[in-house]
Every structure is written in structure tokens, then in C-alpha cells.
N, C-alpha and C positions, 0 to 999 in steps of 0.2 A: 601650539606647534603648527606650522605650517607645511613644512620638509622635515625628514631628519629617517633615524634608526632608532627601531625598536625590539628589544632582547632582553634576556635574564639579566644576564654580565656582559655590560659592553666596556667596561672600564681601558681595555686597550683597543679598542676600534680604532682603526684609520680611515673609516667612510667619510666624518667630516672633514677630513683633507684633501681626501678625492673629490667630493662631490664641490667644495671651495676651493679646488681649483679648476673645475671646469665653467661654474656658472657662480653669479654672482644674484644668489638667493639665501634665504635664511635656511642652514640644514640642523638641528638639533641631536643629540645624540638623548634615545631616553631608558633607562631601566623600567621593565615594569615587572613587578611582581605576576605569579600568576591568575590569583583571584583578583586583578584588574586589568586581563588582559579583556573581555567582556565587556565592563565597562566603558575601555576605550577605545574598541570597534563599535561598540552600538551607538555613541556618542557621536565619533566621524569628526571628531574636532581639528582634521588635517586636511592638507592637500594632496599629499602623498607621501608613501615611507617605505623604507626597508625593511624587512623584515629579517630577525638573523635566531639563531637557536635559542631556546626549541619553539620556536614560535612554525617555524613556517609548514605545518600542517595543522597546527592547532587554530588559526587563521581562516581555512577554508570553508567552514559551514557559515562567516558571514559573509562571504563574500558574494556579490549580482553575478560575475564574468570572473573566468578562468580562461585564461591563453592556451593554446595546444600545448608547449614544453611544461607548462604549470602542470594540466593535465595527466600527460605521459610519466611527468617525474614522480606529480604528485606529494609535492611539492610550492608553494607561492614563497618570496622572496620580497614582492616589489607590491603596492598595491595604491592605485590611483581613487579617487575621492571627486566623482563625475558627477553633479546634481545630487548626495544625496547617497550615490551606488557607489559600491566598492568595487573596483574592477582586480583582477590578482593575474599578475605576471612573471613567471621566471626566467632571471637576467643566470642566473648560475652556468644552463645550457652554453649559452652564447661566451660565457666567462671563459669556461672551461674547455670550451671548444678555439679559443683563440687562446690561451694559455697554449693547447697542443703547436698551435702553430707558430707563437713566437718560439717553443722550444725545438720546432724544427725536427716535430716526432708525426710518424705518417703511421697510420692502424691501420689501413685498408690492406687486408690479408692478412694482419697479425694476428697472434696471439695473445690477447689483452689479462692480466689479474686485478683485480679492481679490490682493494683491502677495506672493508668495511660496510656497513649493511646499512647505513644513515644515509639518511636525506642526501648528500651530497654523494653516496654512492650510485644511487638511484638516480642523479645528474649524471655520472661518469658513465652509466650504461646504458645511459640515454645518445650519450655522444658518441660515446665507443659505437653502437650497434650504425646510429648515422651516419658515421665515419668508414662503414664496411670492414671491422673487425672479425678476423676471420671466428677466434673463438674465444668468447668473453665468459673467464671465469671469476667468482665473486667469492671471498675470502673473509671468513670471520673466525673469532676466538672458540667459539661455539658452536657445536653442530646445530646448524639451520637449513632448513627446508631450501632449496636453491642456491646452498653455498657449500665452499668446503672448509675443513677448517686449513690451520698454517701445517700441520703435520701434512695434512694430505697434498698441497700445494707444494711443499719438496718433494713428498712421492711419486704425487701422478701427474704432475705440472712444473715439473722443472725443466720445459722447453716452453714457459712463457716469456714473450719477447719485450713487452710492454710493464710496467708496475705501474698503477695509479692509486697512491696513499688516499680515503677519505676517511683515516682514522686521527684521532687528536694527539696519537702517540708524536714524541716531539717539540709537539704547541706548547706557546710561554700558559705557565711559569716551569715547569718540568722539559726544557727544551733538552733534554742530552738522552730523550727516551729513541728506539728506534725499534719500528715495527716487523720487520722481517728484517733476512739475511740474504744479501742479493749473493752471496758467492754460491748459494743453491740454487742461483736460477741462472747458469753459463752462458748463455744467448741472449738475455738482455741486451736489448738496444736503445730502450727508453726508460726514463722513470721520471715520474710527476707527482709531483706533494703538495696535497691543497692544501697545507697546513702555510701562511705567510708571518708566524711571528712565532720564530724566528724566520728572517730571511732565505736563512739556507738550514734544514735539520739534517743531521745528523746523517740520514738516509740521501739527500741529498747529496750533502760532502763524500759518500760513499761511492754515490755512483759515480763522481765526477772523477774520483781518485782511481777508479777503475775502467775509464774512458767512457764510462755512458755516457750519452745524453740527456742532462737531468735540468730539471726547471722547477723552484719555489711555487706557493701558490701565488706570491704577490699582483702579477701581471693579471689572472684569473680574478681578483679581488678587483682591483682597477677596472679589468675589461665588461666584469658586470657593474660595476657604479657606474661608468660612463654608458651603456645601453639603459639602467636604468634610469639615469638624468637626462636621457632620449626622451625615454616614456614622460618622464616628471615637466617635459619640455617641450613634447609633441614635436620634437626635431630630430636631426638628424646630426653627426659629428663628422668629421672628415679624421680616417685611422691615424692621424701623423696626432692628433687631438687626444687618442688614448698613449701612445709612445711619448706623449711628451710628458704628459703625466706619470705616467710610469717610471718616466727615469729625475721626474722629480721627486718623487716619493723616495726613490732608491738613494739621492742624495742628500735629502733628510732622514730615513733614518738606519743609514749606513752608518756606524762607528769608523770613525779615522783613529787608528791602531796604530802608534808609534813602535818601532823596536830598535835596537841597535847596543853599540858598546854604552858602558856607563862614563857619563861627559862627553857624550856626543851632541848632547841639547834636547835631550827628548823633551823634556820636562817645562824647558823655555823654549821651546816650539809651540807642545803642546797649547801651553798657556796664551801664547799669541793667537791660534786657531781657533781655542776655544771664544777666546775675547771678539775677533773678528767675525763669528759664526755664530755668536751667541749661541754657544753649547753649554754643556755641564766637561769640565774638566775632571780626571780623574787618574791619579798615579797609583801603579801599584805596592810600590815599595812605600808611600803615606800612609797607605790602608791595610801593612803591612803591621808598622808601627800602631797603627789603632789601634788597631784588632789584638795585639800583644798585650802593648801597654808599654813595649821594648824598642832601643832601637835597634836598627838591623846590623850593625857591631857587635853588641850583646846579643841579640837570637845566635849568633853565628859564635861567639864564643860561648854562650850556655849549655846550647842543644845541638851545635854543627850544623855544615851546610843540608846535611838530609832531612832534617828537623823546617829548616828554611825552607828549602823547595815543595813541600808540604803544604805548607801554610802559606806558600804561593799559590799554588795550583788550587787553594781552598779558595782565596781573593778572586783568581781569574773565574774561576767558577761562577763567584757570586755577582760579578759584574756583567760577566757573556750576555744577560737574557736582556740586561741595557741596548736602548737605541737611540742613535741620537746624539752621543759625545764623542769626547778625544779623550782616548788612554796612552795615556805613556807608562810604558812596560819599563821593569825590571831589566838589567843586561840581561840576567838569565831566563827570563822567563821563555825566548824560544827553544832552549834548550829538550825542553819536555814537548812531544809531541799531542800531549791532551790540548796542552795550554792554547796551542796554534790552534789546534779545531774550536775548541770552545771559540775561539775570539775572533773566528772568521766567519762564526754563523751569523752574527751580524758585523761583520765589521771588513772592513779593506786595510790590508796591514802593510807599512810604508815602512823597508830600511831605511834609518837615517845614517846614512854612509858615510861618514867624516873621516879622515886622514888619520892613519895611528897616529904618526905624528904629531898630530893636534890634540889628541888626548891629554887629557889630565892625569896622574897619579893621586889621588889625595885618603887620606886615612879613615875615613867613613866607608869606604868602599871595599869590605874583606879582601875579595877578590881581584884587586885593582889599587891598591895603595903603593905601589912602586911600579918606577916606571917598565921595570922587567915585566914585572907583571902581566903591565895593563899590554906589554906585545905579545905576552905568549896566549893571555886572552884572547885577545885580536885576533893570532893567528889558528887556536883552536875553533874558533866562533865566525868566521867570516860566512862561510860556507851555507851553514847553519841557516846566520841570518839574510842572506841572499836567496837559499831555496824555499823559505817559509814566508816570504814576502810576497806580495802583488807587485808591490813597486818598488823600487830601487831609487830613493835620491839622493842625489851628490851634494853633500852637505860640505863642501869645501869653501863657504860662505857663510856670514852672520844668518842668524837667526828668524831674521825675518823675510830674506830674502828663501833662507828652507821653507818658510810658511807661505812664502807668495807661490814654491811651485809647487807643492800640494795642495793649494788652493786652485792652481791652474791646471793641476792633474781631476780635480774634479769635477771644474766645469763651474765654478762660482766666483 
């Protein structure tokens, strides 16, 4: 190994797409067990590497040099391979301190909560404090020495202004968990989730819907691999270098969310997108049928539509924690508001707006097999699917001409 990350479980890391796209060096991603995390520090068989959980304190009695933010946090992240010596850097500080400022959240005189007692809190009140937070409290499940728990932080701190998540509540695989309850904290004005997979948690969607100002960890994640490929590079990066990367990551592994009437094209969009994007394509009323064994005719004359939308909302479930493809939705699926959260934690959801008039009637379609139908659908659902979208496209056009402008709505 030359470059790369080293951890317990890195199976969904994004470092080596940060790191391959800013430089073009070999970065490796590696698992290591812990009775060979020993071994392969005293060895030094690298250039330099990332360090990610639970490594990065267990790291620090090999290391020659410790940087001051390493130090303070107490904490190492990053660690360089100079003649022999191991040098140990933390890129977290700097992540997390430019995450605040792409989300356009200012502490100096705030009142900060910082949820969790981990290594990456120990970042957050490193930054917080450097950032002149008026008064930074630390929040854990358990009564601990220098923290409070979540009861006491509704009691005696529910005039904190800031929320800084570094708990795992959330993170893939379990993305629909959420750590507190922001309606107990009325004066929020910020909230920040170093959690980046999913894209957006739960907590996030939360605050957004209640006009915070909220930001994923993703940006924070980017902003330290790009300082740490400084260090790995002994250079320097110009910021338009982290922003660009950033919002290319955001375009790979954003989900493009189809929705709309049934025979509006979701389905032969999708599939053009996915072909053009080399994605994973993915429908829900397919995996509806899978998942049965039925088709969605018979689910809907066996068990009724409530029996269906069930065993919808189970599909969207299990697909949300995906990134990286095209889903074309069910008509109904915006119907239910879990389904839209689930599917926007990673994903950008596009009405495909095509003309009643254009519609189909056809008999696979419970809901939609005449043409009375398919207008009173239309007209009950219009709303629906305009206010649950990001984007609105006018599909009064073939198929691929709808795929050329979701393509040019994203920038590829």
C-alpha cells in the first residue's frame, strides 16, 4: 500500500473517490482487523493513510509527531511515513470547521450541543470552542462526567441555538434512526450531522422542514480528504478544488427519483438514465412483484389497496439506504409522506409531468385502467406530486428528450 484508508469496516467509504479525484495517485481502501493493527504500524509498509474508526486513538503511541489539532482532540486521522517516522495529523478539525461554513452556520456567541462523547465530538468542541461558542454543552445517553444526558438537554438547555450530531444514530445501514427532537429546542438556528451516508438523516430533513439551517456530513468528509491529500502531497489546494469535488460526489451518489402519474414514462426514462449514467436501475412496482410473488392486479384484488401501500412503503424502505441509481416510483408512491422522506435522504426526486391527456388507461393499472380514472387520478394527485418534488419536468415530449433535461438539470 502506498496511500489509501485504514479501519474495522470500511465497506462504504467514499475516501477513495475523494482522494481519485483530486490527485492521481494509488489510494487503497484496507480492513484491518485489530490484532493486526500493530503489525501494520510497526511495519510502515505505506506512504501515508487515513485513519478512520476505531482506529484513530488506538494509532497514537506509534506515532514520532502529533500536530496541535491531533493533540487538543486527541485524536490522529491522517498519518504520514517520513524516513521511517510516523507523523499523525488531524484533518477532522479543518473538515468540520469548513462544513460550518459551507452550511453558513456562525457559533461565535452561540449556544452550541454537541450529541455524543466520540472522537468526533472531541473534534466538534475543539471547533466550537475556536469558533467562540458562547456555551458548549456535550450530550450523551449516559450520565458522564462533563456531559448531560438527552433528558437534561430538554430541561436545562432548551435555549440551545446550534445542534452538532457526532453520533452514528442515522448512518447506513440503519438510516431512519434520529437522535434527538429538535422541537425541544425552539431557537435553533443550526444543525450539523457528521453522519454523510445517508446524504441527508432524518435529523437533517428535520431541521430543513422546520427552516433551520442544516448541512450533512458529506462536505466535512471531502473537506478533510482534500487537507489530508495536502499533507499526503506536501501542497497546497485552491477551495474551488474542494467545491468541485464536492458536488461531484453529490452527483454520483445522489439517487435520481422518478415520480408521477402511471404512463407518464417513468419507467422508460428511468431506463434511458440509468443506460446513459451507467447506474443500477430500479422500479418499484418490479420489486413489488418480486417480493409477492403477485402481480400488482392480484395484490390489489387479494388484499386491497391498504394491503399494497404497505408493502410499498416496505420496497421504498429497503431501497432508500441505495446510492447511486434511478428509481422510478409507483403512481402512488408520493401519496404517503414516509416514502418521500425515505427517498430523499439520498436521493433528488423529479416530477415527470406529462399531459393528462397523454396518458394511458390500460388494465394492469388498478387505479388507472379507464380513462375516467386516470383524470380523477390526475386530478387528485397533481398537487401531491408537485409539492414533494425538487424538480418539476415537463414531459410533454418523447422519452429521451425527458432524459436529456434531467441530465442537464444535473449537470452531466
Amino acid at each position: 500500500m502506498k496511500y489509501g484508508c485504514i479501519g474495522e469496516r470500511l465497506k462504504h467509504s467514499f475516501s477513495k473517490e475523494i482522494h481519485n479525484a483530486l490527485a492521481d495517485y494509488e489510494y487503497d481502501i484496507r480492513e484491518i482487523p485489530r490484532d493486526e493493527l500493530r503489525a501494520f504500524l510497526e511495519t510502515r509498509d505505506f506512504l501515508a493513510v487515513n485513519v478512520t474508526i476505531p482506529y484513530k486513538q488506538l494509532v497514537i503511541p506509534y506515532l514520532y509527531y502529533i500536530d496541535e489539532h491531533a493533540k487538543a482532540i486527541g485524536a490522529v486521522n491522517t498519518i504520514v511515513n517520513k524516513g521511517g517516522k510516523l507523523y499523525g495529523y488531524n484533518t477532522d478539525f479543518y473538515g468540520m470547521s469548513m462544513l460550518l461554513s459551507h452550511a453558513d452556520i456562525d457559533l461565535k456567541g452561540k449556544k452550541v450541543a454537541i450529541l455524543g462523547t466520540g472522537g468526533t465530538s472531541k473534534t466538534a468542541f475543539a471547533v466550537a470552542s475556536a469558533l467562540s461558542a458562547r456555551e458548549i454543552v456535550t450530550v450523551s445517553r449516559s450520565e458522564q462526567r462533563g456531559s448531560v444526558t438527552y433528558d437534561e438537554l430538554y430541561e436545562l438547555h432548551g435555549d440551545t441555538e446550534v445542534i452538532i450530531n457526532t453520533t452514528p444514530v442515522g448512518m447506513y445501514p440503519n438510516i431512519f434512526g434520529k437522535p434527538v427532537e429538535l422541537s425541544k429546542c425552539p431557537i435553533l438556528t443550526g444543525v450539523i450531522d457528521a453522519v454523510y451516508n445517508p446524504l441527508r438523516t432524518p435529523l437533517i430533513s428535520q431541521a430543513k422542514e422546520r427552516g433551520i439551517s442544516a448541512q450533512g456530513g458529506l462536505y466535512m468528509l471531502v473537506a478533510q480528504g482534500v487537507r489530508a491529500s495536502e499533507i499526503f502531497m506536501d501542497t497546497t489546494y485552491e477551495r474551488q478544488a474542494l467545491d468541485l469535488v464536492y458536488q461531484k460526489m453529490m452527483k454520483e451518489k445522489e439517487n435520481i427519483v422518478l415520480t408521477g402519474m402511471p404512463s407518464s414514462g417513468k419507467s422508460t426514462v428511468g431506463k434511458l438514465l440509468a443506460e446513459y449514467l451507467n447506474r443500477e436501475f430500479i422500479d418499484t412496482d418490479s420489486l413489488i412483484e418480486e417480493k409477492t410473488d403477485m402481480s400488482i392486479p392480484d395484490i390489489f384484488k387479494t388484499f386491497g389497496e391498504e394491503r399494497f401501500r404497505e408493502i410499498e412503503c416496505e420496497v421504498v424502505r429497503d431501497i432508500a439506504a441505495k446510492t447511486g441509481v434511478v428509481i422510478a416510483t409507483g403512481g402512488g408512491v408520493p401519496l404517503r409522506h414516509e416514502n418521500v422522506s425515505a427517498l430523499k435522504q439520498n436521493g433528488r426526486v423529479y416530477f415527470i409531468d406529462r399531459p393528462v391527456e397523454e396518458l394511458i388507461a390500460t388494465g394492469d393499472r388498478p387505479l388507472s385502467s379507464t380513462k375516467e380514472a386516470v383524470y380523477k387520478r390526475y386530478n387528485e394527485r397533481y398537487e401531491v406530486y408537485k409539492a414533494s418534488a425538487d424538480v418539476l419536468i415537463d414531459a410533454d415530449c418523447p422519452a429521451d428528450m425527458v432524459a436529456e433535461k434531467i441530465t442537464g438539470e444535473i449537470g452531466v
